[in-house]
N, C-alpha and C positions, 0 to 999 in steps of 0.2 A: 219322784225326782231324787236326784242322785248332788247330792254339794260336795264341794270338792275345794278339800286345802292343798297346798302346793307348798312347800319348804323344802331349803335347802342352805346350804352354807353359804354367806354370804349374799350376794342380788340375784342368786340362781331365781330363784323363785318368781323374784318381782321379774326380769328378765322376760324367764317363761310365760309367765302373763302376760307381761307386755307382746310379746311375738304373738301370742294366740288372741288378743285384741284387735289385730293389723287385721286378721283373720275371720273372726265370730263379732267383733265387736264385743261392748259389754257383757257383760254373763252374771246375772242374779247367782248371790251364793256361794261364789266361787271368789276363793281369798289366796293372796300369795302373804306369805309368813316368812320374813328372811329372816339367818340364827345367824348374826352378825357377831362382828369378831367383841370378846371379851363379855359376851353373854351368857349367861350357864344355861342348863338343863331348867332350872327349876323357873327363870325369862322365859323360856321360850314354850314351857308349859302354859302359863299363864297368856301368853299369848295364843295360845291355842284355846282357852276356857273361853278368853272374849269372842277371839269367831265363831265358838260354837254356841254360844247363848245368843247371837246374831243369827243365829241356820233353822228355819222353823224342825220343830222335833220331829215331824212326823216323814221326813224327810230323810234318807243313807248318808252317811258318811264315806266318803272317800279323800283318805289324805295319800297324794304324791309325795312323794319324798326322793330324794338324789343317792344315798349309799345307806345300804346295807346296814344296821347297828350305830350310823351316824347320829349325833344325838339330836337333829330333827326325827327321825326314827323312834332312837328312845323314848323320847317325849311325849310321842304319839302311842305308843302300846299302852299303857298304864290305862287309856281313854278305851281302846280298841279293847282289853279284856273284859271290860265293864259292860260295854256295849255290844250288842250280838250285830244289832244295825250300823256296824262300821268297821271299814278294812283299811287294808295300809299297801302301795305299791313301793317298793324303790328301784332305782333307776330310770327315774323319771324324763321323760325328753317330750321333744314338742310333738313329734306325730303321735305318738301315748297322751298326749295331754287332746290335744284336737279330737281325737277320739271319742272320752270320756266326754267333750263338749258335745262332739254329734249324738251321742247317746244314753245321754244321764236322765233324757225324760223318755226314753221308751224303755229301758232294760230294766232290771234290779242290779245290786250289786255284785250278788254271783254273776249272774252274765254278763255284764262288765269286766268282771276280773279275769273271763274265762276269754274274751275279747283280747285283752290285753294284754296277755299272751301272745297271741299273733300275731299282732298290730307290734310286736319288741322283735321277733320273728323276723317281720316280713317287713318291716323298716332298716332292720340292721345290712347292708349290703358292703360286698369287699369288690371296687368297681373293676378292679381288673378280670375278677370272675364273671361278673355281669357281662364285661364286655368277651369276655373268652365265649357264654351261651350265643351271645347274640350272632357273634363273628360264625361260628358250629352252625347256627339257626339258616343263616345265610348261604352258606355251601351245599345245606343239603337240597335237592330240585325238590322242584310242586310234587313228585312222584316218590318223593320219602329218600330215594338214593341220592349219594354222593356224588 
């Protein structure tokens, strides 16, 4: 199984859990970590040590995270160089989070991560494009012409 911290600036995090709740209900293992304002690097570190002395060891690590080098981010590599058994996503969102919930006990972390790829993919949509295929999908007959 696959445990899974979630951080981000400010209630990102608690947020995100909370909506993936509505959804899985409770989830063993899985922690939202919010880096609230006027907290440093080296808080929100230490709040990362307590979830993970909470996560049985024999267990992957996967922490979500919201930007790029953000210092929920930072905080996490230091743990992740250490660790061969733990990776780091960012740009984290809810259908990437639901995901990792449907799939954290059947995958490893490589195929998780190679998942979640797609799933960042195939979530992203610009709706006027979507409706432009659909509108195209419609014109053409059962017989493939126009």
């Amino acid at each position: 199984m696959i445990s899974v911290i979630i951080s981000g600036h400010g209630d990102f995090a608690s947020a995100l859990e909370g909506s993936s709740k509505m959804i899985f209900g409770e989830e063993n293992h899985v922690v939202a970590i919010p880096f609230l304002k006027g907290e440093g690097i080296q808080t929100l570190e230490e709040k990362y040590k307590q979830a993970l002395e909470e996560m049985p060891l024999e267990n992957e690590v996967l922490f979500l995270v919201d930007i790029f080098g953000g210092t929920p981010y930072n905080a996490a590599t230091p743990y992740i160089l250490k660790n061969k058994t733990a990776d780091m996503v960012s740009g984290v969102n809810l259908p990437m989070l639901l995901e990792v919930l449907a799939m954290r006990e059947h995958v490893t972390l490589k195929e998780m991560l190679g998942r979640l790829k797609q799933v960042n993919e195939e979530s992203f949509q610009v709706c006027s494009e979507h409706l432009e295929k659909i509108q195209q999908a419609n014109q053409i007959g059962e017989d493939g012409l126009l």
